[in-house]
N, CA, C and O atoms as CSV, one atom per row, in Angstrom:
chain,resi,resn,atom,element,x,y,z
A,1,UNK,N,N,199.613,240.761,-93.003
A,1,UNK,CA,C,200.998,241.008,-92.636
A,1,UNK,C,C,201.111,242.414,-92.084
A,1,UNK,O,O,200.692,243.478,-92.540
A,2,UNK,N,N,201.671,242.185,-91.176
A,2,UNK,CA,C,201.955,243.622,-90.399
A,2,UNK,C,C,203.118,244.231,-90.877
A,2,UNK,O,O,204.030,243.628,-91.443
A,3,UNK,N,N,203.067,245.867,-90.559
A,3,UNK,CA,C,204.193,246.817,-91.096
A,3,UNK,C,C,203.935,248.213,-90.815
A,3,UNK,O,O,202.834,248.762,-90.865
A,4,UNK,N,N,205.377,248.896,-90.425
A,4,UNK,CA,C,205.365,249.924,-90.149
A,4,UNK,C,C,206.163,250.847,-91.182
A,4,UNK,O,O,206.951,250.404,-92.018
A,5,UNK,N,N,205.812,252.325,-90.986
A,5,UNK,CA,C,206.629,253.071,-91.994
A,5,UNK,C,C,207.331,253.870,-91.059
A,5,UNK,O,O,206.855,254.752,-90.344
A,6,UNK,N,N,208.401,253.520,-91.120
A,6,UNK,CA,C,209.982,255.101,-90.230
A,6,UNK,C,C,210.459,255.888,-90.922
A,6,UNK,O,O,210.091,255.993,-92.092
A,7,UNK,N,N,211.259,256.537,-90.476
A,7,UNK,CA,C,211.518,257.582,-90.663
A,7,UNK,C,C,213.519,258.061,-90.174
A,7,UNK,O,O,213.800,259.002,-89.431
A,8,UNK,N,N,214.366,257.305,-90.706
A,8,UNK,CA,C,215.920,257.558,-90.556
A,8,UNK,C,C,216.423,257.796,-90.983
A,8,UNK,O,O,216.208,257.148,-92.007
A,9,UNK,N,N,217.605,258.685,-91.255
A,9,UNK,CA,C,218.838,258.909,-91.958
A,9,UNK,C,C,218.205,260.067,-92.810
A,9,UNK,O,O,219.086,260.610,-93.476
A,10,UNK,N,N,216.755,260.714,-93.038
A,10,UNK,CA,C,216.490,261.721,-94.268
A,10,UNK,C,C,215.843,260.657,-95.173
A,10,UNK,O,O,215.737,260.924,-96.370
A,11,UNK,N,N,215.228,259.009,-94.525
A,11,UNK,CA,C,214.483,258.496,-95.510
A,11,UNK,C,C,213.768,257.779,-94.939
A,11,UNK,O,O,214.056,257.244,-93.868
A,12,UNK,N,N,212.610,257.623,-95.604
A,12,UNK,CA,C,211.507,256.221,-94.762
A,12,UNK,C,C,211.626,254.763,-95.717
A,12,UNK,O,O,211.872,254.502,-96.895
A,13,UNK,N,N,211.334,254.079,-94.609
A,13,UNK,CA,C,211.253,252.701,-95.136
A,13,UNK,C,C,209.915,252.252,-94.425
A,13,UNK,O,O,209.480,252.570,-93.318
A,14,UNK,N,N,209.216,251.139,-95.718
A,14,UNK,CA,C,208.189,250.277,-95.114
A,14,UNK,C,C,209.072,249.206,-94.256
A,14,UNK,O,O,210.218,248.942,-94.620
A,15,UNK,N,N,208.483,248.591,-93.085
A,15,UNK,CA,C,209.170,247.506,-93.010
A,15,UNK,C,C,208.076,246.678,-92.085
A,15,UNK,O,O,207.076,247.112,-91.514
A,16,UNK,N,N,208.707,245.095,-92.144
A,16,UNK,CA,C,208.212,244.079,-91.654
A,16,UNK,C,C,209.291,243.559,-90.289
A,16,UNK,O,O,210.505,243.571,-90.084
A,17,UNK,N,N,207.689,242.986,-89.313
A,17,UNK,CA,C,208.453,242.099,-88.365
A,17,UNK,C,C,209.690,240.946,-88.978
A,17,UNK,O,O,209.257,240.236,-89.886
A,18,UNK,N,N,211.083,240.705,-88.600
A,18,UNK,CA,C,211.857,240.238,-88.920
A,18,UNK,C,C,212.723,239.947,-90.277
A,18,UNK,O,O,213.367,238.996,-90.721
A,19,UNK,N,N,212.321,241.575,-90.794
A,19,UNK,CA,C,212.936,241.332,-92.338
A,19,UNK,C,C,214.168,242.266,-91.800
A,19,UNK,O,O,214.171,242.826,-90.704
A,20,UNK,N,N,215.292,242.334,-92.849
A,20,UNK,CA,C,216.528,242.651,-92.428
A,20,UNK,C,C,216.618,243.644,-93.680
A,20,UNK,O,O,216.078,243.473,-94.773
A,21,UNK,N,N,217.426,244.729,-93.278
A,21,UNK,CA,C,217.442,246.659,-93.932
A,21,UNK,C,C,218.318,246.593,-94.064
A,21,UNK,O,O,219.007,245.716,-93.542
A,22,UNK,N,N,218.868,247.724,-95.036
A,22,UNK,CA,C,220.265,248.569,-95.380
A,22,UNK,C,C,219.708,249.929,-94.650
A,22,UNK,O,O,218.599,250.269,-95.061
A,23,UNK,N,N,220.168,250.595,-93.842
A,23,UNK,CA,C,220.068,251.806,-93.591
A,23,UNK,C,C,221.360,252.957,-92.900
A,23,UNK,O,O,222.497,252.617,-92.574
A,24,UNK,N,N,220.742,254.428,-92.811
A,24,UNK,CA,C,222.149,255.021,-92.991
A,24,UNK,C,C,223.367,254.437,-91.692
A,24,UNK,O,O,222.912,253.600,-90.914
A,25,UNK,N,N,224.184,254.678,-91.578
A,25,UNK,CA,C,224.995,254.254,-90.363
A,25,UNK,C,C,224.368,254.611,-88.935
A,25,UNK,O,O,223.658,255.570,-88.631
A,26,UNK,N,N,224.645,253.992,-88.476
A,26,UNK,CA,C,224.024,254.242,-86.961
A,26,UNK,C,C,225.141,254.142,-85.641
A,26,UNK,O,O,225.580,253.007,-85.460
A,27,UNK,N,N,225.532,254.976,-84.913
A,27,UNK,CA,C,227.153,254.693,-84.285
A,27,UNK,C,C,227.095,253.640,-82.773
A,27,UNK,O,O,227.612,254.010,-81.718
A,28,UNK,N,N,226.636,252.793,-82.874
A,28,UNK,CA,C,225.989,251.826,-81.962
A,28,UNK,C,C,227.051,250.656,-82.203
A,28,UNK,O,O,227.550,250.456,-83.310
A,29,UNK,N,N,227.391,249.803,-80.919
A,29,UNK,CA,C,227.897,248.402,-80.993
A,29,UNK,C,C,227.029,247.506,-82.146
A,29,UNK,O,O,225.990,248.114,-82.402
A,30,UNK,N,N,227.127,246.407,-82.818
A,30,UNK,CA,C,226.577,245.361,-83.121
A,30,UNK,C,C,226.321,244.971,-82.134
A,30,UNK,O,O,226.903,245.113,-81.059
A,31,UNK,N,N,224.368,243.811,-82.692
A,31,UNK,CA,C,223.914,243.447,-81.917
A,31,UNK,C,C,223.356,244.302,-80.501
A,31,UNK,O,O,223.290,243.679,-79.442
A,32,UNK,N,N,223.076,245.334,-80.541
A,32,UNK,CA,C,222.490,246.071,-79.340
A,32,UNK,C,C,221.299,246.678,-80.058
A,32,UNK,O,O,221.210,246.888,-81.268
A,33,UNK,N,N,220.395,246.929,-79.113
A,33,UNK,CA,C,218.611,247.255,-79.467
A,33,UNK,C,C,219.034,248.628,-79.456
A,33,UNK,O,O,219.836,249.250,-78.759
A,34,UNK,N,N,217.747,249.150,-81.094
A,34,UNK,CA,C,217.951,250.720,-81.934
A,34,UNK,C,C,216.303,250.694,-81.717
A,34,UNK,O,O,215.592,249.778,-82.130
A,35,UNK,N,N,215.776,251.968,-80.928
A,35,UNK,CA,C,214.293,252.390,-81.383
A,35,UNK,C,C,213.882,253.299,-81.945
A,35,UNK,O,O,214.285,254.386,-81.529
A,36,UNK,N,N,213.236,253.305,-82.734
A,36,UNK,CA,C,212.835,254.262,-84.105
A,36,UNK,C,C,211.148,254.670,-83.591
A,36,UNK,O,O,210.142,254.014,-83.860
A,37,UNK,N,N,211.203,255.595,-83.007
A,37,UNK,CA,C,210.659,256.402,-82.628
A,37,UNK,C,C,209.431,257.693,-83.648
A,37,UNK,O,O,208.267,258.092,-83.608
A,38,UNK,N,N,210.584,257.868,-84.381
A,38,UNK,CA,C,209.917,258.384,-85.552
A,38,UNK,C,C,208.813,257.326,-86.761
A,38,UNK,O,O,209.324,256.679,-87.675
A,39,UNK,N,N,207.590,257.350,-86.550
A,39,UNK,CA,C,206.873,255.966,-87.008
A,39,UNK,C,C,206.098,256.962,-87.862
A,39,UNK,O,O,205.793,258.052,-87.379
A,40,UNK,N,N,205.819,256.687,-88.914
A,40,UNK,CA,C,204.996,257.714,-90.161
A,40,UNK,C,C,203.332,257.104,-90.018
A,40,UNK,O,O,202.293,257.762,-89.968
A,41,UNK,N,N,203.498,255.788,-89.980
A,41,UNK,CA,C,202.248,254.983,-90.025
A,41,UNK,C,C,202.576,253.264,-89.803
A,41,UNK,O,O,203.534,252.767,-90.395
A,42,UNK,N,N,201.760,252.490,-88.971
A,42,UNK,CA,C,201.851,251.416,-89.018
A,42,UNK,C,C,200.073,250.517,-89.096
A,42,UNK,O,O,198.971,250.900,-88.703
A,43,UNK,N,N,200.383,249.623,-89.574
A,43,UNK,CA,C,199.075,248.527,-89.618
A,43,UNK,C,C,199.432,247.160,-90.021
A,43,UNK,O,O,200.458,246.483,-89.955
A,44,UNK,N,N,197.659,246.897,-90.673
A,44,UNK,CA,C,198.368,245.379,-91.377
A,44,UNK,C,C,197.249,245.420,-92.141
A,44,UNK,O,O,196.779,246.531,-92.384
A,45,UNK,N,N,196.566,244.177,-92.697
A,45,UNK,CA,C,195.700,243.971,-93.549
A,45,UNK,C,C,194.236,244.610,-93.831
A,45,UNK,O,O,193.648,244.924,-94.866
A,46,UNK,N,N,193.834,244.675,-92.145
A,46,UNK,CA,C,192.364,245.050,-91.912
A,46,UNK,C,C,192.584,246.446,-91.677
A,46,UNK,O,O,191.862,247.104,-92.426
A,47,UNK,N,N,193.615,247.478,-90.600
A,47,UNK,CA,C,193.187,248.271,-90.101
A,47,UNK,C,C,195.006,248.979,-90.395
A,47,UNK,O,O,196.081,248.384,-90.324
A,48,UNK,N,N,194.651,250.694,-90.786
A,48,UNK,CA,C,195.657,251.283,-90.528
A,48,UNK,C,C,195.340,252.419,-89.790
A,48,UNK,O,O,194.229,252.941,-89.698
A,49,UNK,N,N,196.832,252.926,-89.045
A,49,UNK,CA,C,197.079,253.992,-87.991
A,49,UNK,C,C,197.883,254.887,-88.864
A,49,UNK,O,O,198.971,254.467,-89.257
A,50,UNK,N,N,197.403,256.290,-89.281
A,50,UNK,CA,C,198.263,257.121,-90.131
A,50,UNK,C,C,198.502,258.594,-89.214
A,50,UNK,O,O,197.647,259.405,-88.860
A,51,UNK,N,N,199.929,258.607,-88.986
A,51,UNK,CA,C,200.319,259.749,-87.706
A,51,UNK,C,C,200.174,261.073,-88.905
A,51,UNK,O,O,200.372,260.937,-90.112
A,52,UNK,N,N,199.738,262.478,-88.135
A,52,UNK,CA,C,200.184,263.686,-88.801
A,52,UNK,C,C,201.128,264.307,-88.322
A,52,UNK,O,O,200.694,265.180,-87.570
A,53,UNK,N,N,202.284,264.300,-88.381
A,53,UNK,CA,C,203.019,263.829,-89.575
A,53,UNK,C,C,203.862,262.619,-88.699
A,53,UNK,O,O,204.939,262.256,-89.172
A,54,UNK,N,N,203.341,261.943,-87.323
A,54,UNK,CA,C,204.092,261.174,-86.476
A,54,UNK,C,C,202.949,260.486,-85.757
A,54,UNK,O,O,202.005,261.140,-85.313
A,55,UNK,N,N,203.019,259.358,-85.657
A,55,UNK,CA,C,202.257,258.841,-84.718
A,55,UNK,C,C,202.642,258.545,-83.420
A,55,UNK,O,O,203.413,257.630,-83.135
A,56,UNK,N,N,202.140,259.273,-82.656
A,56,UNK,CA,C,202.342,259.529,-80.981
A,56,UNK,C,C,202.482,258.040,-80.628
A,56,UNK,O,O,201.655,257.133,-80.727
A,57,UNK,N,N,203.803,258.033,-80.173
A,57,UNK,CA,C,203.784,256.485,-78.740
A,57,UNK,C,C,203.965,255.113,-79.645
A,57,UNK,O,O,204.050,253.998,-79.129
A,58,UNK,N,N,203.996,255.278,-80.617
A,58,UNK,CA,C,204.702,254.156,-81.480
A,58,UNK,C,C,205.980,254.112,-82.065
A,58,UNK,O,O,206.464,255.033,-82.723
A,59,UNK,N,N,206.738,252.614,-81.727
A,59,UNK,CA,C,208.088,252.648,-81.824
A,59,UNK,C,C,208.347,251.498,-82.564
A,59,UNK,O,O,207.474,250.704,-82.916
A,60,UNK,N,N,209.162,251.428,-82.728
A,60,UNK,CA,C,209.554,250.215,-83.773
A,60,UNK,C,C,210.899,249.850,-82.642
A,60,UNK,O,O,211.347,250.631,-81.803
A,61,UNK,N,N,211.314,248.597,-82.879
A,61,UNK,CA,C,212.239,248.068,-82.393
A,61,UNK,C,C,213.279,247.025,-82.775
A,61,UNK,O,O,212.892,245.928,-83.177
A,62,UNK,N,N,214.333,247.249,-82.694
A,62,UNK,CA,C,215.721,246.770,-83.724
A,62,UNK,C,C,216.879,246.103,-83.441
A,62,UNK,O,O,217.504,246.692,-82.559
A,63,UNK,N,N,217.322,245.287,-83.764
A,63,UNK,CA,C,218.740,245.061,-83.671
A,63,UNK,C,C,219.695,245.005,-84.600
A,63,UNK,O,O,219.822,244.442,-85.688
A,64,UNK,N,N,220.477,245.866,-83.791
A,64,UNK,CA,C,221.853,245.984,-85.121
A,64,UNK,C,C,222.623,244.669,-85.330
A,64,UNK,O,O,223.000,243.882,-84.462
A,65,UNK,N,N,222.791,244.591,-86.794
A,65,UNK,CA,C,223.792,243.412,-86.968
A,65,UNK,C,C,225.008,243.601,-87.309
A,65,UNK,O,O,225.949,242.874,-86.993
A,66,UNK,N,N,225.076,244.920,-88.194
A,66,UNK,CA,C,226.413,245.133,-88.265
A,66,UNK,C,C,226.313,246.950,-88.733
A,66,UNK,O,O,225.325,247.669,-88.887
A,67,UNK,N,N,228.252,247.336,-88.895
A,67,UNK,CA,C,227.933,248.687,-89.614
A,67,UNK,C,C,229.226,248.068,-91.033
A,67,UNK,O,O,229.803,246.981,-91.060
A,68,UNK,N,N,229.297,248.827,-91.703
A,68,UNK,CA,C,230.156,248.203,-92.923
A,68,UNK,C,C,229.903,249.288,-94.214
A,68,UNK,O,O,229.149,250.261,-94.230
A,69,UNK,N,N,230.628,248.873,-95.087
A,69,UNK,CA,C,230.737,249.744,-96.293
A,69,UNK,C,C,230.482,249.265,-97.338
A,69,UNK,O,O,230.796,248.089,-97.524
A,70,UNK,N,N,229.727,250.131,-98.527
A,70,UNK,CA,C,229.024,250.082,-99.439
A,70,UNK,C,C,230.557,249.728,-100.380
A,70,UNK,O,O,231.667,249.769,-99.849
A,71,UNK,N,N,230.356,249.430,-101.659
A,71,UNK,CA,C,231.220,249.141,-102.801
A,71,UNK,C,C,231.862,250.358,-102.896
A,71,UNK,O,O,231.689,251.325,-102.155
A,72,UNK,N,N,232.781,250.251,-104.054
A,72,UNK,CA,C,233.358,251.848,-103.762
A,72,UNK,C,C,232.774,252.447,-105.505
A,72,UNK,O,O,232.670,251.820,-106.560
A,73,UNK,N,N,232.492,253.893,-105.169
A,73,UNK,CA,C,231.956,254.522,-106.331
A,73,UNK,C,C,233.068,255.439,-106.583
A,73,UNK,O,O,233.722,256.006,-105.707
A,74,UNK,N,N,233.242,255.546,-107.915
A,74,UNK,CA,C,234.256,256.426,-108.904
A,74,UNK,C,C,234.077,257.582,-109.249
A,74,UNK,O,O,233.568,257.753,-110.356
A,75,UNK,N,N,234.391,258.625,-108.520
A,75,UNK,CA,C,234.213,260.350,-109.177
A,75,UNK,C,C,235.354,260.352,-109.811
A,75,UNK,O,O,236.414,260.321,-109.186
A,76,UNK,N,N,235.303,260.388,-111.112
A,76,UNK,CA,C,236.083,261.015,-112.652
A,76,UNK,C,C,236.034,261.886,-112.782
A,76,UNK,O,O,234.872,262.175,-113.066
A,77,UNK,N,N,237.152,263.381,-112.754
A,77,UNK,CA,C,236.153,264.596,-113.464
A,77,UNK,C,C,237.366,264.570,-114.652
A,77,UNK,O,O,238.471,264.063,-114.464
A,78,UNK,N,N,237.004,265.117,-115.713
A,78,UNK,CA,C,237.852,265.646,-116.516
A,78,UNK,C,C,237.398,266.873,-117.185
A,78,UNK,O,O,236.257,267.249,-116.917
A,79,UNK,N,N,238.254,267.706,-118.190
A,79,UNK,CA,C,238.354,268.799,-118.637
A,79,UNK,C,C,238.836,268.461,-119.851
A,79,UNK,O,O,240.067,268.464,-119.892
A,80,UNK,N,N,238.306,268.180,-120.822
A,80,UNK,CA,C,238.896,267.951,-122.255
A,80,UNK,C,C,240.106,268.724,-122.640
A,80,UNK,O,O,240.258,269.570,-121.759
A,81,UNK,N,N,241.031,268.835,-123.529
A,81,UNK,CA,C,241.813,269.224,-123.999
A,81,UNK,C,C,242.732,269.878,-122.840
A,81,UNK,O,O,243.657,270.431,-123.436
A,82,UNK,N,N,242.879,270.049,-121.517
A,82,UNK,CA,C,243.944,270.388,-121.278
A,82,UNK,C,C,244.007,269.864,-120.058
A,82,UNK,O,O,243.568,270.197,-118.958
A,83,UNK,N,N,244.706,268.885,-120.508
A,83,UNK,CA,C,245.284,267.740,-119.523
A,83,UNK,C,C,245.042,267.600,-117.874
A,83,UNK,O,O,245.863,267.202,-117.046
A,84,UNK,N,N,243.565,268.081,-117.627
A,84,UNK,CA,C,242.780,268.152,-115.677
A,84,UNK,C,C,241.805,266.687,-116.281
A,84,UNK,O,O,241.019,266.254,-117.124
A,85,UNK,N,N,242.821,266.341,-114.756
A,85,UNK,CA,C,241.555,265.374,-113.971
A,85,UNK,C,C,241.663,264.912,-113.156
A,85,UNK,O,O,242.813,264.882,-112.718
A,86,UNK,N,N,240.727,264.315,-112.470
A,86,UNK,CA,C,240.589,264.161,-110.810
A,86,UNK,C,C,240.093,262.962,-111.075
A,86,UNK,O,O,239.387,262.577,-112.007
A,87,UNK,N,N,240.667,262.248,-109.885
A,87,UNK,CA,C,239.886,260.658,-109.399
A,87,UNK,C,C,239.786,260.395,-107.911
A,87,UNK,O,O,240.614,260.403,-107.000
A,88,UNK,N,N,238.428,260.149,-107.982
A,88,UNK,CA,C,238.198,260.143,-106.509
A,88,UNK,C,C,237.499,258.768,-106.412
A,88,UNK,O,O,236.934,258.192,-107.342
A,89,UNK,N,N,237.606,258.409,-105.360
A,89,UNK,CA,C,236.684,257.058,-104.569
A,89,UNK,C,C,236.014,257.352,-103.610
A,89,UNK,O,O,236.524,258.127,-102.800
A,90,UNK,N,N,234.849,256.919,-103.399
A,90,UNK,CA,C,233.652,257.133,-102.022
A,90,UNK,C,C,233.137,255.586,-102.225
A,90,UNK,O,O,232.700,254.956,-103.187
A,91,UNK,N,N,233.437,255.247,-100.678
A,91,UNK,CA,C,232.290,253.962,-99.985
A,91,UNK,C,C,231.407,254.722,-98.720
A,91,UNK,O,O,231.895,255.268,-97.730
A,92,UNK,N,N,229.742,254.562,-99.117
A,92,UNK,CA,C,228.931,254.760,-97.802
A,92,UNK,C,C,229.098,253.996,-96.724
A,92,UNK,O,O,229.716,252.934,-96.803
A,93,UNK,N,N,228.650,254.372,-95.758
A,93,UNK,CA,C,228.718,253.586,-94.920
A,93,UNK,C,C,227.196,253.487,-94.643
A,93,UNK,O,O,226.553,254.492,-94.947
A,94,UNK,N,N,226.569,252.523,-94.158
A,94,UNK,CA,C,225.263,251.416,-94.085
A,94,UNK,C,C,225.521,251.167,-92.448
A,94,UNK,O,O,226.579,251.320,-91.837
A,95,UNK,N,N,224.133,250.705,-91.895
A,95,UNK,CA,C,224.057,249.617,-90.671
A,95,UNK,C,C,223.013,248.606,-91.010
A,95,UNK,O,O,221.851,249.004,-91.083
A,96,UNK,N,N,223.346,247.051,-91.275
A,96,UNK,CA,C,222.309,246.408,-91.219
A,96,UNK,C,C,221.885,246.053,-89.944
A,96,UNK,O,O,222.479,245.645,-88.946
A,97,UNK,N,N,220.259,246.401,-90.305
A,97,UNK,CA,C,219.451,245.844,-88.562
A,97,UNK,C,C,218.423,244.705,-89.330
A,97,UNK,O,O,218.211,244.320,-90.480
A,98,UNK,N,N,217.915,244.413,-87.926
A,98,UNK,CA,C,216.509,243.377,-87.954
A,98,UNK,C,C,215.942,243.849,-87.285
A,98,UNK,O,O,216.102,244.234,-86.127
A,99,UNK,N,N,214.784,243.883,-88.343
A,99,UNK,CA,C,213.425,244.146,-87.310
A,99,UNK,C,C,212.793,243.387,-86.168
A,99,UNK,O,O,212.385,242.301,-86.581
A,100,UNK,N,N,212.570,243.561,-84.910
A,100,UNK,CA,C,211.901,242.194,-83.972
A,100,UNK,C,C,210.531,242.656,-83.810
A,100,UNK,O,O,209.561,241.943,-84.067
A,101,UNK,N,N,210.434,244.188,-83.264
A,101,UNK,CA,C,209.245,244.414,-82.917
A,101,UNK,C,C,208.456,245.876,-83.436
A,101,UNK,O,O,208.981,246.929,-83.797
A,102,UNK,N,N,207.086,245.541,-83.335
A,102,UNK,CA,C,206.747,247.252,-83.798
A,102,UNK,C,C,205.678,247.798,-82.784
A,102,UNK,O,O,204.688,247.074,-82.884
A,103,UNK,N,N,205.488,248.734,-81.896
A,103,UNK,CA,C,204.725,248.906,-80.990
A,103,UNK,C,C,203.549,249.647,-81.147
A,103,UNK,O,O,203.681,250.774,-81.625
A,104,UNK,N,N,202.400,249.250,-80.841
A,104,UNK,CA,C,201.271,250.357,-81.271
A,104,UNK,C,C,201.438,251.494,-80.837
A,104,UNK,O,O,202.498,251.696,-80.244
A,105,UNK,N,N,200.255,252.859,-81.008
A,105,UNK,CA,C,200.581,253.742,-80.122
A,105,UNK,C,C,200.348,254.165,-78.601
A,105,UNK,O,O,201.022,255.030,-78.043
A,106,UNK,N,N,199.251,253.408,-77.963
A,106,UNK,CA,C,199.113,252.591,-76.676
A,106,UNK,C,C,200.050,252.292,-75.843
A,106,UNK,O,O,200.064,252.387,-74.615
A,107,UNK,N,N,201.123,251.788,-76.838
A,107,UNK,CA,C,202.556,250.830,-76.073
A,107,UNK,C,C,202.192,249.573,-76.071
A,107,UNK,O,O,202.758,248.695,-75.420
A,108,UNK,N,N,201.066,249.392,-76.919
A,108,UNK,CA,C,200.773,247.495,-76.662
A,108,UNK,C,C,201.528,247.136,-77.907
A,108,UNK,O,O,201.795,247.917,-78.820
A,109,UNK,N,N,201.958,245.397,-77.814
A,109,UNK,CA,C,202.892,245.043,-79.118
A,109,UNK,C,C,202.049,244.663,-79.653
A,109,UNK,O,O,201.299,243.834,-79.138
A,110,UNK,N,N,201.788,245.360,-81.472
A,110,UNK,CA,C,201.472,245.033,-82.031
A,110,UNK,C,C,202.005,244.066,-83.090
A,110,UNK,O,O,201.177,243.323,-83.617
A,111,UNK,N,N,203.038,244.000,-83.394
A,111,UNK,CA,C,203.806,242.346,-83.842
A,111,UNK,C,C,205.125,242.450,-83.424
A,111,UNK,O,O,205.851,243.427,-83.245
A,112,UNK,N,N,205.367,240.765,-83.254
A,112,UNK,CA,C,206.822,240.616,-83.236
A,112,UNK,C,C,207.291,239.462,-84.200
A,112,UNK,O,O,206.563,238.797,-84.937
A,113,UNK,N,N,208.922,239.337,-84.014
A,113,UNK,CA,C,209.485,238.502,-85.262
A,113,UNK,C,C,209.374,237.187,-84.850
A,113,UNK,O,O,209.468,237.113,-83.625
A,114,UNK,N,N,209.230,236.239,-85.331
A,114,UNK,CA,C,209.198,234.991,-84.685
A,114,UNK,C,C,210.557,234.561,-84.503
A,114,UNK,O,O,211.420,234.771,-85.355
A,115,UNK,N,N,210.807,233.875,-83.253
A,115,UNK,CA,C,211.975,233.667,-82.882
A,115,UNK,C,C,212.787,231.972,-83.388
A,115,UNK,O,O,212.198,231.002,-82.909
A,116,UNK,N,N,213.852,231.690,-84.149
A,116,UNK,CA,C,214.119,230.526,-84.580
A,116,UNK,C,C,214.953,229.650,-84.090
A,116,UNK,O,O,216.091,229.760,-84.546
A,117,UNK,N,N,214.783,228.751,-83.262
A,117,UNK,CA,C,215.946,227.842,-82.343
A,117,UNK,C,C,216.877,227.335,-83.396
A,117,UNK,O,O,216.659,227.479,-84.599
A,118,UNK,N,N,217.826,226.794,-82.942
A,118,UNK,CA,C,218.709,226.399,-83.533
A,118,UNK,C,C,218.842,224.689,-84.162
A,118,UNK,O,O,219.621,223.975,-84.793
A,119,UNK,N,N,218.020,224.666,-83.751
A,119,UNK,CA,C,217.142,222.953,-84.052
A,119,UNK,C,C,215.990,223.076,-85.153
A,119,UNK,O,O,215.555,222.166,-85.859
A,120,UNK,N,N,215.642,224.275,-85.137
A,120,UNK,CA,C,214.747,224.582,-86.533
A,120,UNK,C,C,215.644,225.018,-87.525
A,120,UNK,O,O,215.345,224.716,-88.680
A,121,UNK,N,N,216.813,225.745,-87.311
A,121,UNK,CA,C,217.751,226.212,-88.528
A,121,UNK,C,C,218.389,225.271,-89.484
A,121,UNK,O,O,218.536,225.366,-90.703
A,122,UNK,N,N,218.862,223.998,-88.339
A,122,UNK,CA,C,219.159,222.759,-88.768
A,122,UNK,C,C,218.171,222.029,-89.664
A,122,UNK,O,O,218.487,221.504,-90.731
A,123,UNK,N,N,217.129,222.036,-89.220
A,123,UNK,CA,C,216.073,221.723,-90.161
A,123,UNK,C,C,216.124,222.037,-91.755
A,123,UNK,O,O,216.290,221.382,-92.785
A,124,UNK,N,N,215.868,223.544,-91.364
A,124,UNK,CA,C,215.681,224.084,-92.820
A,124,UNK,C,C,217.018,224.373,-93.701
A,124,UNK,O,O,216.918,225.075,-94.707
A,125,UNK,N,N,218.115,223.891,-93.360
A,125,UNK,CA,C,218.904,223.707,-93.570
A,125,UNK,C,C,218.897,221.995,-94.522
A,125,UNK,O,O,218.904,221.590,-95.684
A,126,UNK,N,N,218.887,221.682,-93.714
A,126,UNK,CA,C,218.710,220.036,-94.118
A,126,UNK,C,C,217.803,219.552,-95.214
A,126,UNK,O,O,218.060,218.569,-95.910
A,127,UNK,N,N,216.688,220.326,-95.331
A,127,UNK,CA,C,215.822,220.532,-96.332
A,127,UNK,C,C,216.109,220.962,-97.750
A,127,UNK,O,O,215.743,220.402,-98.784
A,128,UNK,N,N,216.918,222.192,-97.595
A,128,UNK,CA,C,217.447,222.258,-98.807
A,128,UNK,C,C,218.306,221.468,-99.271
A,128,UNK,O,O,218.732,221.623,-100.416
């Protein structure tokens, strides 16, 4: 199985041809191609490529599916005995993408996602 390691938002992720991420917001339409440029290391079973600290000419390649907001988290502060406190709410904001492709450093494709007609969805649909 093939996989690359990036580098976005102040964090890396391993990732796979056609698996789907939480990552930081990205200010892009849905559905439009994101390249991640910043590649730490990519391979697969037999052979890995490890950049210092970047591997030249390898890109990863993406599509956004959406941008949206995290649950909302509760800042409480209080001050015992004399009647302070604060309440606050924070939701992150996220972009989920899909992975399609990851490029060697050559520029040759080294994997892509397999693509699923809509006559196979039905399928596996039907299956369950």
């Amino acid at each position: 199985m093939s996989f690359a390691i990036i580098q976005t938002g102040g964090k890396q992720y391993k990732v796979k041809t056609s698996e789907i991420l939480k990552i930081e917001k990205i200010d892009k339409k849905p559905s439009s191609k994101i390249e991640f440029k910043e590649v730490l290391a990519y391979g697969d079973d037999k052979n890995i490529e490890v950049g210092s600290p970047l591997v030249q000419g390898a890109k990863v390649e993406a599509e956004l599916i959406k941008n949206a907001k995290k649950r909302t988290v509760l800042v409480f502060k209080k001050r015992r005995r004399k009647n302070s406190r604060r309440k606050n709410g924070h939701r992150q904001q996220y972009s989920l993408i899909k992975i399609n492709k990851i490029f060697a450093k050559d520029g040759g494709l080294f994997a892509e996602a397999k693509k699923i007609d809509k006559k196979e969805t039905k399928k596996i649909d039907k299956e369950k």
